[in-house]
Backbone as a chain_set.jsonl record, in Angstrom:
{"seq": "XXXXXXXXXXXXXXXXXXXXXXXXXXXXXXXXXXXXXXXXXXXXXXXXXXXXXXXXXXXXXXXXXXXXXXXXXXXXXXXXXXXXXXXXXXXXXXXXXXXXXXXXXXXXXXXXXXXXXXXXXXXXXXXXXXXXXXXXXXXXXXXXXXXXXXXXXXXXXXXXXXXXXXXXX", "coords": {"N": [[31.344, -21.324, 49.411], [30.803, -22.968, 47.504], [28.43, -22.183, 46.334], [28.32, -19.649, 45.766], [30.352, -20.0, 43.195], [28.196, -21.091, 40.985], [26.539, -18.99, 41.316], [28.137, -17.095, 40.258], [28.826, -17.735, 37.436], [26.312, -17.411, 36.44], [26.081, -14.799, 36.397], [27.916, -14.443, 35.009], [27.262, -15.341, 32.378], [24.526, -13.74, 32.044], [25.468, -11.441, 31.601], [27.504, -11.667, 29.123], [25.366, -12.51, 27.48], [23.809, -10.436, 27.612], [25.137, -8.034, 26.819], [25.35, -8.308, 23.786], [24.823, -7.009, 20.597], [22.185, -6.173, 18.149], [21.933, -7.552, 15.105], [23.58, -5.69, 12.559], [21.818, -5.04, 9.775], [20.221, -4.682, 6.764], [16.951, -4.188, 5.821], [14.202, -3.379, 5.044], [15.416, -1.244, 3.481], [15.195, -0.298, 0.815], [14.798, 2.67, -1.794], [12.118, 3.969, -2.509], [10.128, 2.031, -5.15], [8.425, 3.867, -8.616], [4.904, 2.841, -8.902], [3.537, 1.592, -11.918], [0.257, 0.936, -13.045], [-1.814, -0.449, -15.606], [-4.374, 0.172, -17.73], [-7.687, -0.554, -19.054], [-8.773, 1.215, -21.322], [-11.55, 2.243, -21.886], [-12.874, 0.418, -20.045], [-12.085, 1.402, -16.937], [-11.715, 0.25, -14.839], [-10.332, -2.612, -15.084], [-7.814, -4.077, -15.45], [-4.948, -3.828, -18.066], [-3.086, -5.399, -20.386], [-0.187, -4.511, -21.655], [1.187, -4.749, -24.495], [4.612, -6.233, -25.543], [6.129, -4.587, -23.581], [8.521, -2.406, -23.737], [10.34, 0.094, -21.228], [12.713, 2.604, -21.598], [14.894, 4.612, -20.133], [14.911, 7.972, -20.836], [17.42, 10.282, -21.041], [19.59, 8.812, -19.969], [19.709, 7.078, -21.282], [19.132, 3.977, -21.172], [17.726, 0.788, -21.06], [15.657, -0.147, -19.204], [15.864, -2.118, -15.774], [13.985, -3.385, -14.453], [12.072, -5.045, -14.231], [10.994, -7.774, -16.796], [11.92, -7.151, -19.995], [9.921, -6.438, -22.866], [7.91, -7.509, -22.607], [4.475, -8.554, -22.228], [2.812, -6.752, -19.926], [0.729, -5.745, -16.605], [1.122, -4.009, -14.951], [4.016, -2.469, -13.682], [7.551, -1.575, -11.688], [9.205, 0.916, -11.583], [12.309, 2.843, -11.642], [13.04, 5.993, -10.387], [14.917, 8.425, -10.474], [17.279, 10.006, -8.441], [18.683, 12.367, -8.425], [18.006, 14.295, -9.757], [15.405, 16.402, -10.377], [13.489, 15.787, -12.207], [12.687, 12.848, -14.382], [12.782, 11.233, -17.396], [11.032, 8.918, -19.588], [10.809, 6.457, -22.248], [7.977, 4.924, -23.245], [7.253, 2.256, -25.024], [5.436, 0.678, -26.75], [4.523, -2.787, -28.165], [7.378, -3.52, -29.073], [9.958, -4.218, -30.571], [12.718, -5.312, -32.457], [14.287, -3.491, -35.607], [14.974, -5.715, -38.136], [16.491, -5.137, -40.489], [17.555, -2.568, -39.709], [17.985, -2.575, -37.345], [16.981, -0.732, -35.198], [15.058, 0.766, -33.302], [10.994, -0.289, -33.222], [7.723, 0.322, -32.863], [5.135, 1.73, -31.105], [6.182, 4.64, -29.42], [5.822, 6.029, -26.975], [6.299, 9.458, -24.811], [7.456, 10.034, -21.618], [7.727, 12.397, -19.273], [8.688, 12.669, -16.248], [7.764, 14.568, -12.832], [8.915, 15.738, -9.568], [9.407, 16.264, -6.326], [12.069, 15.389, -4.362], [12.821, 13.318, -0.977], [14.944, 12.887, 2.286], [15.082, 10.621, 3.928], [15.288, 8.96, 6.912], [15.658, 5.625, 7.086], [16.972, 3.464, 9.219], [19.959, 2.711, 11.017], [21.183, 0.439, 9.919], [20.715, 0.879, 7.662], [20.859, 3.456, 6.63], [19.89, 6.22, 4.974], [17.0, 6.713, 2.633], [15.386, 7.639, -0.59], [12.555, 9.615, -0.954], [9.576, 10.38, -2.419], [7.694, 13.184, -3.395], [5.013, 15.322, -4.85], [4.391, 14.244, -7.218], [4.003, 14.425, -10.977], [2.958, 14.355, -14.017], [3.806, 14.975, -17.649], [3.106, 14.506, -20.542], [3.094, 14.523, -24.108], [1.168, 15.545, -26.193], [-0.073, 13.704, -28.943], [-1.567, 12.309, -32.298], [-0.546, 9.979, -32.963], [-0.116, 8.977, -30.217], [-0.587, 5.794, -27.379], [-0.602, 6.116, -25.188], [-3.883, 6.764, -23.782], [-4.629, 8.245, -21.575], [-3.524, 9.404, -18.14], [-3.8, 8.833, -14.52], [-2.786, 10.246, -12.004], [-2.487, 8.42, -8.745], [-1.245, 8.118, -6.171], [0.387, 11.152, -5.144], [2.825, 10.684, -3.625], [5.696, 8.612, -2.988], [6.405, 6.44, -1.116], [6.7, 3.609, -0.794], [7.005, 0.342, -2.467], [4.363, -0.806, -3.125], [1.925, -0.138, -3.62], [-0.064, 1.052, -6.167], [1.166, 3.787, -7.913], [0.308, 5.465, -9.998], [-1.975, 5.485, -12.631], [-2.249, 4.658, -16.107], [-4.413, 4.291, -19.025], [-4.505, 2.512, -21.869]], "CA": [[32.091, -21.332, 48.174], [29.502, -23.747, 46.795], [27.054, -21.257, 46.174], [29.247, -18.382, 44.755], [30.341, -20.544, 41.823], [27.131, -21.315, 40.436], [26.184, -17.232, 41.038], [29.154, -16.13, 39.17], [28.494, -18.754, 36.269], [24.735, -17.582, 35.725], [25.983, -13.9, 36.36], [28.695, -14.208, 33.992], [26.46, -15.489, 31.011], [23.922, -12.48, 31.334], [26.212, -10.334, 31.494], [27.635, -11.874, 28.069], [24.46, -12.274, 26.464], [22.766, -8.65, 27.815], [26.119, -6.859, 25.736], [25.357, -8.532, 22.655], [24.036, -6.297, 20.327], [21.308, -6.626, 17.283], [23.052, -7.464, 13.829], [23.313, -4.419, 11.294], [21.165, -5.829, 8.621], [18.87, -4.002, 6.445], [15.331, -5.466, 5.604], [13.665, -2.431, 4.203], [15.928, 0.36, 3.117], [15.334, 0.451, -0.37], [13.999, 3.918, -2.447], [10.92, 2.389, -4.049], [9.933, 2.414, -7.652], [6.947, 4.196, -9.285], [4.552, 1.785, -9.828], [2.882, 2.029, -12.619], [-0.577, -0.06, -13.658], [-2.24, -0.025, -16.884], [-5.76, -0.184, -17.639], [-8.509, -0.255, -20.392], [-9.522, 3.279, -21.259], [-13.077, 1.567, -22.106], [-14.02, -0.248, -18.611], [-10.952, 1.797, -16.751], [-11.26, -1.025, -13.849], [-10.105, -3.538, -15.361], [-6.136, -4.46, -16.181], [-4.789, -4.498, -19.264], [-1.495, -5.522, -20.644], [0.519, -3.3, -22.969], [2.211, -6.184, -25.396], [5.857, -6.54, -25.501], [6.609, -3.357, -23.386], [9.857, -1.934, -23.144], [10.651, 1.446, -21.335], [14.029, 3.327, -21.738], [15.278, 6.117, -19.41], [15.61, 8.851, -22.257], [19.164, 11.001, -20.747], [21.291, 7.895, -19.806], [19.829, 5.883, -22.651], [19.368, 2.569, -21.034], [16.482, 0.149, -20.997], [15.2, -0.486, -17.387], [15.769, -4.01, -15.654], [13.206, -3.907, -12.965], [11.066, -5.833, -14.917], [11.075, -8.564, -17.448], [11.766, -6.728, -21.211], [9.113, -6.469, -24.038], [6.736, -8.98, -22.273], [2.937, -8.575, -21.531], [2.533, -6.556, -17.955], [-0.183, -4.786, -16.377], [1.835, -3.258, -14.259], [5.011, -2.32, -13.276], [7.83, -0.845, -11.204], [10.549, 1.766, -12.459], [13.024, 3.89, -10.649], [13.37, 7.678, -10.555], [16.481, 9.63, -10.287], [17.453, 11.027, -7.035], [19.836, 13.235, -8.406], [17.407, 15.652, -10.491], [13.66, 16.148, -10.093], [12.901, 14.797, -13.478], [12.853, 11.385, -15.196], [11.915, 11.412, -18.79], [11.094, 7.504, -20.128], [10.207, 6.737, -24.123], [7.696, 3.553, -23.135], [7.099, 1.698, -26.155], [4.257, -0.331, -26.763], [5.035, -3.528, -29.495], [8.568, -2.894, -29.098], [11.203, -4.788, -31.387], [14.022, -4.184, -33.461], [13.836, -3.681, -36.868], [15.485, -6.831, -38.565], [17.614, -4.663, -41.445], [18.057, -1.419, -39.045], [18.932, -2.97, -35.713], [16.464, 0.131, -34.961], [13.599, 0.602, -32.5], [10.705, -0.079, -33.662], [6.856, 0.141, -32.198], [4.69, 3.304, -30.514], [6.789, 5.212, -28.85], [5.148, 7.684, -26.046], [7.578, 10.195, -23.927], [6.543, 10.774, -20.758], [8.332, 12.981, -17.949], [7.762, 12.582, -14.597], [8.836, 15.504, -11.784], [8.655, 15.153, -8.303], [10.947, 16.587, -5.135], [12.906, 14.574, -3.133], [12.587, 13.676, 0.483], [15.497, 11.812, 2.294], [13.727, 9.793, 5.007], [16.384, 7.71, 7.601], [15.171, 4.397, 7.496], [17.549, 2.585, 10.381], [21.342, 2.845, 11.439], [21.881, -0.756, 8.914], [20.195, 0.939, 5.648], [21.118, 5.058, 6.183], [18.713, 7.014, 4.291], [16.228, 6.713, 1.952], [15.057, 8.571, -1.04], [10.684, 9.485, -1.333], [9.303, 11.52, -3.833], [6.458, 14.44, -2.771], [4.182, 16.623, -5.623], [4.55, 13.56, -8.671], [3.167, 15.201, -11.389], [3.734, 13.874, -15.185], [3.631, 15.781, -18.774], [2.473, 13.311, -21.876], [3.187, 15.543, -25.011], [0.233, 15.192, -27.706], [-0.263, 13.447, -30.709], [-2.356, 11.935, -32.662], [0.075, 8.256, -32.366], [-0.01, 8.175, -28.475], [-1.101, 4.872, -27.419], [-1.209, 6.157, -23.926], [-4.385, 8.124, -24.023], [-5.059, 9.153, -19.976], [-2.968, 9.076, -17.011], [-4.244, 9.269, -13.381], [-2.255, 9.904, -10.926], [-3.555, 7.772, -7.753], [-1.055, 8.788, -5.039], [1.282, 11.663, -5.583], [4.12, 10.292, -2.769], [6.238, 7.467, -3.285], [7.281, 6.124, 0.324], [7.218, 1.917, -1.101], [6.806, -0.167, -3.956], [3.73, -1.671, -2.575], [0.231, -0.02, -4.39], [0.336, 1.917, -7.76], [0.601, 5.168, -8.049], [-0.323, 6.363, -11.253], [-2.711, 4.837, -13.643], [-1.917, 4.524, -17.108], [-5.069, 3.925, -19.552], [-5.346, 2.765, -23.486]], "C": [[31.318, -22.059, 47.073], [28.004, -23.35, 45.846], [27.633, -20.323, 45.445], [29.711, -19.266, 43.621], [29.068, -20.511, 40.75], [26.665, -20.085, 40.39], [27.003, -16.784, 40.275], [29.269, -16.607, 37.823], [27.398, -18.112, 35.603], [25.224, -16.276, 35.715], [26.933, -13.64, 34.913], [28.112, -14.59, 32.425], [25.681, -14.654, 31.034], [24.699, -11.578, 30.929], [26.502, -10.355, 29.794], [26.561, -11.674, 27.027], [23.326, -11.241, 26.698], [24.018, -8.185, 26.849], [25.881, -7.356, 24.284], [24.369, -6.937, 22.041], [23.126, -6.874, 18.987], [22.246, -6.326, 15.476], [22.387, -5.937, 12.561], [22.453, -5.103, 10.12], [19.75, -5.044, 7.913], [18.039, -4.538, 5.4], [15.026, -4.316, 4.507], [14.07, -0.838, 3.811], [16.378, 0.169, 1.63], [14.679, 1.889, -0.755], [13.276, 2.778, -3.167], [10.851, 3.062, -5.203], [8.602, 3.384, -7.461], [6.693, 3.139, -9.515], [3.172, 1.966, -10.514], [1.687, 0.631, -12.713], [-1.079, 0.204, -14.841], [-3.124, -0.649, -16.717], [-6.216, 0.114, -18.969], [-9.193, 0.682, -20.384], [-11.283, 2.916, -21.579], [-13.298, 1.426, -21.099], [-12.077, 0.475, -17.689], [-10.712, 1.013, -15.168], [-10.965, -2.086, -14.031], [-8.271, -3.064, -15.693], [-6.357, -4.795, -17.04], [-3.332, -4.241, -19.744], [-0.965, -4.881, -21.559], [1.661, -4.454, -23.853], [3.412, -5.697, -25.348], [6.423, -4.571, -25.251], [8.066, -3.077, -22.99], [9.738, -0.307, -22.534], [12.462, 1.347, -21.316], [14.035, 4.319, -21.439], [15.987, 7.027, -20.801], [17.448, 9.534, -21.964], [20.008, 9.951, -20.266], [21.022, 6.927, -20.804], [20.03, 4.482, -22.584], [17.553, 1.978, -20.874], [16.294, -0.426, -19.043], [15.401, -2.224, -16.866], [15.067, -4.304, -14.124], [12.194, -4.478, -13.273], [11.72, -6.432, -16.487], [11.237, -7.989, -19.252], [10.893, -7.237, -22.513], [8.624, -7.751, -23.573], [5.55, -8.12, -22.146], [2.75, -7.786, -20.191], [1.466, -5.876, -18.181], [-0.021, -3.47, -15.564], [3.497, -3.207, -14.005], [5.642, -1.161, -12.526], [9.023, 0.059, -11.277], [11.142, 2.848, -11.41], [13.167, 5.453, -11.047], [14.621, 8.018, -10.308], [16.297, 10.194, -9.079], [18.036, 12.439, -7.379], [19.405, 14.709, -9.477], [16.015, 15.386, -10.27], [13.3, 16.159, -11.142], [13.174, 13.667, -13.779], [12.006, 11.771, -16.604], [12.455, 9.374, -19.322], [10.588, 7.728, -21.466], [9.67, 5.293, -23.005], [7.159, 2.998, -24.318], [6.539, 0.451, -26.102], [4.358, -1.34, -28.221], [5.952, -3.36, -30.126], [9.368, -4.025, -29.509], [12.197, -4.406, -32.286], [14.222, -4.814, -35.061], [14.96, -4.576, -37.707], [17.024, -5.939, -40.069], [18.234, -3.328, -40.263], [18.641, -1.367, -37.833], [17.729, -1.468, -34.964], [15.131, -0.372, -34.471], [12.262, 0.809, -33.049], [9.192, -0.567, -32.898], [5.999, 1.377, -31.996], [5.144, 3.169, -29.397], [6.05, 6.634, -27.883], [6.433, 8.329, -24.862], [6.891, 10.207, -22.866], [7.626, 11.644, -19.279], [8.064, 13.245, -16.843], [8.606, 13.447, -13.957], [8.094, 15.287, -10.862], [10.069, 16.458, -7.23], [11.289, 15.189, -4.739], [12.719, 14.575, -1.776], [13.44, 12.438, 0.887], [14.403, 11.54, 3.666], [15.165, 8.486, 5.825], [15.54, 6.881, 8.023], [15.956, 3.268, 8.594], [19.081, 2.619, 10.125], [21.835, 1.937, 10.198], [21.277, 0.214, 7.771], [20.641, 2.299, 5.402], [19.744, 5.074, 5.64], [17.774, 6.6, 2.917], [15.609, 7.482, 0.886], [13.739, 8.46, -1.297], [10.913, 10.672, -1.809], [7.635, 12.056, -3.106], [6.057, 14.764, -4.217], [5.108, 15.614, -7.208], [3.725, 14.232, -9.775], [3.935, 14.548, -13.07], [2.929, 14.309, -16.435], [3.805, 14.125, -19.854], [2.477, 14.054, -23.549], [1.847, 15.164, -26.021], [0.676, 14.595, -28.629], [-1.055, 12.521, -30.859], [-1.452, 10.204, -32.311], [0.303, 8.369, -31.109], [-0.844, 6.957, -28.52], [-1.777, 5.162, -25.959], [-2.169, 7.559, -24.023], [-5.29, 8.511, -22.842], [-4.132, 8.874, -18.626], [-3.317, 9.614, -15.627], [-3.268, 8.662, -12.341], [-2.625, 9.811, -9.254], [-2.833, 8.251, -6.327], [0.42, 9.893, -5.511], [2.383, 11.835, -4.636], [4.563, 9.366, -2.683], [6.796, 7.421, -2.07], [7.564, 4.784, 0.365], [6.109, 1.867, -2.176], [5.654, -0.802, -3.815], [1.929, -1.142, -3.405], [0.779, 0.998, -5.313], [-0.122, 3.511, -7.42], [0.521, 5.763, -9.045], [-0.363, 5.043, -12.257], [-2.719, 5.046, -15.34], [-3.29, 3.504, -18.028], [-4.561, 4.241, -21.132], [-5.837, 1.86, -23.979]], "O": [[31.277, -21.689, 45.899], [27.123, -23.868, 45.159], [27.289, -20.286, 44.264], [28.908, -18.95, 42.744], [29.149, -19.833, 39.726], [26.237, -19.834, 39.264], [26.599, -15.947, 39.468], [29.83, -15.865, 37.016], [27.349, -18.135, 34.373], [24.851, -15.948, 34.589], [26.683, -12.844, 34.008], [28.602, -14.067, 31.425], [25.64, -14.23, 29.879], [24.543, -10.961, 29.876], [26.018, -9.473, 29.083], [26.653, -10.971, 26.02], [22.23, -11.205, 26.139], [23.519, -7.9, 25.76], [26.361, -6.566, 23.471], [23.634, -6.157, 22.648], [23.325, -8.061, 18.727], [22.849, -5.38, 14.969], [21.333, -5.521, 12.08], [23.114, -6.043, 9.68], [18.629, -4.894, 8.4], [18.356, -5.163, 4.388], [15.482, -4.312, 3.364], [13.451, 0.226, 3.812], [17.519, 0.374, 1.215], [13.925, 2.3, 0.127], [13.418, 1.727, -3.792], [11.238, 4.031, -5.857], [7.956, 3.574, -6.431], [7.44, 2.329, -10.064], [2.098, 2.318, -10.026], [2.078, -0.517, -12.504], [-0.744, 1.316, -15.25], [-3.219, -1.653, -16.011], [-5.605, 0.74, -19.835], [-10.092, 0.994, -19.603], [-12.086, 3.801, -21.285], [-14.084, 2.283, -20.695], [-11.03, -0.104, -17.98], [-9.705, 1.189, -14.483], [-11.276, -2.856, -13.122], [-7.773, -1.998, -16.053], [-7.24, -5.579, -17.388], [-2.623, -3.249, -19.573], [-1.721, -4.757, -22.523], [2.828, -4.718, -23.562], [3.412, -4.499, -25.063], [6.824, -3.715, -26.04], [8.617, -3.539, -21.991], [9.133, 0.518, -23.219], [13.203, 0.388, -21.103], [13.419, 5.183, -22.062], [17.015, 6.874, -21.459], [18.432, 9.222, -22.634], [21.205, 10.209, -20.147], [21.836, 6.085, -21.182], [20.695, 3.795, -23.359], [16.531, 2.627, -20.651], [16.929, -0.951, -18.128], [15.119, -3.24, -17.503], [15.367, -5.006, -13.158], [11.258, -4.421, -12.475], [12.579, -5.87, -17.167], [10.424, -8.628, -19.919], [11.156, -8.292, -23.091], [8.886, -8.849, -24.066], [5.727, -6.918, -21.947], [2.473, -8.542, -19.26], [1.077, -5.433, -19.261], [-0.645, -2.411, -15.5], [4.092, -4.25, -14.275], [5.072, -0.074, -12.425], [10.005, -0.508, -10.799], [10.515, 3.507, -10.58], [13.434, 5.812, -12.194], [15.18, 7.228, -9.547], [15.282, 10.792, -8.723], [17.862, 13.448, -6.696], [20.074, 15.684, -9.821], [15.549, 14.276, -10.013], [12.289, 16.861, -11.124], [14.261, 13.348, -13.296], [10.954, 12.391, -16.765], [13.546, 8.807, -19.381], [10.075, 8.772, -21.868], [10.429, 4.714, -22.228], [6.192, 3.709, -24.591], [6.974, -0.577, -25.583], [4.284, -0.77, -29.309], [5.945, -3.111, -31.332], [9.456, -4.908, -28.655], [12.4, -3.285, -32.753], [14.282, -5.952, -35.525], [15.983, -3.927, -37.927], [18.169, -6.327, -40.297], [19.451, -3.281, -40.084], [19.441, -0.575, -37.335], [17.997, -1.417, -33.764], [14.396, -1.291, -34.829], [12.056, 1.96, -33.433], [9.219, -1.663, -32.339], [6.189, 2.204, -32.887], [4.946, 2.302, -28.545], [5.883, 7.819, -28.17], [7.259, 7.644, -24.26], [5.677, 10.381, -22.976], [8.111, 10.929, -18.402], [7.206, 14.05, -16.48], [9.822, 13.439, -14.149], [6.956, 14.82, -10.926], [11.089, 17.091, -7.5], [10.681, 14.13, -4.892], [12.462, 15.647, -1.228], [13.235, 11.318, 0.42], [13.395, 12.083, 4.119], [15.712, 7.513, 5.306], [14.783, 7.043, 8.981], [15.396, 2.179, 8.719], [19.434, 2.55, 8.948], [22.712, 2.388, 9.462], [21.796, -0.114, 6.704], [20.866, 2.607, 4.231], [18.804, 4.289, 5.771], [18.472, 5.946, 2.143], [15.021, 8.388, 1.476], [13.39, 7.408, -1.833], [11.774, 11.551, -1.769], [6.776, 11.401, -2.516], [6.951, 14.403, -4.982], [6.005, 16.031, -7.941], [2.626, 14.633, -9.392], [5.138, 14.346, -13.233], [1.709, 14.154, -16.488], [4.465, 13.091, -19.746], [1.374, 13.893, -24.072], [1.992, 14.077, -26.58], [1.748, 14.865, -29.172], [-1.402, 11.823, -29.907], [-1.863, 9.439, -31.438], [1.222, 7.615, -30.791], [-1.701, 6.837, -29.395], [-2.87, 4.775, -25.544], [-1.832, 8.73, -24.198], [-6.419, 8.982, -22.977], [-4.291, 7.733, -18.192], [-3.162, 10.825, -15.47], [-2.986, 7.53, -11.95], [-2.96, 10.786, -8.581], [-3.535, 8.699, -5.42], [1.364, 9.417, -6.143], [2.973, 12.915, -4.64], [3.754, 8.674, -2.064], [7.66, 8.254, -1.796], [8.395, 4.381, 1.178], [5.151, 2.521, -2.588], [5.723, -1.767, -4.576], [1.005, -1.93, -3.605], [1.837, 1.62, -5.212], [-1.099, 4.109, -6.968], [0.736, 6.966, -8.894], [0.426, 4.154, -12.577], [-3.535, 5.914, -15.651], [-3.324, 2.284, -17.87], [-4.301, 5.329, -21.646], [-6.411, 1.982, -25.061]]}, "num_chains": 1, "name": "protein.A"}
């Protein structure tokens, strides 16, 4: 009887802690950003900062908050739309507002980015995932673009982690 206690003690705690299971918790199930870098169209390995940049998603008409507004970057990272295979941004380079007009005021470049969709199940805690396949982005002409080359470096967004399209002026 001495002996069966102490077996049914040690059996009864694996038992307990073999059924546990692993907590729902999700680490890495975001959709990543585009991330954009910017460079000097002169030495095009080098970073260079685009002064007090703002972008603004053109069709819902909001300013982006995945980054710091109308500061200095060399880079950054911006979200796409799941829900149509376009994004169209105005990014605006020396972007403030005009003191009598309350109006935007700076160089203004459009740029529209298309892409597919690809959902991707990243783990039971996060569900699915949205990546982008065949990035591909239209820059309309003119003589006031500031942005004057864009290379795009990988055309599949699967994380926010190296740039995929290069932005020189």
């Amino acid at each position: 009887m001495k002996r069966i206690i102490p077996i049914l003690l040690i059996l009864s705690l694996l038992i307990y802690f073999s059924s546990c299971e692993k907590d729902d918790i999700c680490v890495n199930g975001d959709t990543p950003l585009l991330v954009i870098g910017f460079f000097d169209i002169e030495d095009t390995t080098v970073a260079k900062d685009v002064p007090s940049l703002r972008i603004k998603e053109v069709i819902l008409d909001s300013t982006l908050n995945t980054f710091t507004d109308r500061t200095a970057l060399d880079s950054i990272g911006i979200p796409l739309r799941n829900d149509v295979t376009s994004t169209s941004f105005a990014f605006i380079n020396d972007s403030a507002d005009d003191e009598e007009t309350d109006a935007e005021t700076g160089n203004i470049d459009s740029l529209t980015i298309s892409y597919t969709t690809r959902e991707n199940f990243a783990s039971r805690a996060c569900g699915f995932v949205i990546n982008y396949d065949g990035i591909s982005i239209t820059l309309p002409e003119s003589a006031n673009n500031w942005i004057q080359d864009i290379s795009i470096v990988q055309q599949t967004i699967e994380n926010s982690t190296n740039i995929h399209v290069k932005i020189f002026h």
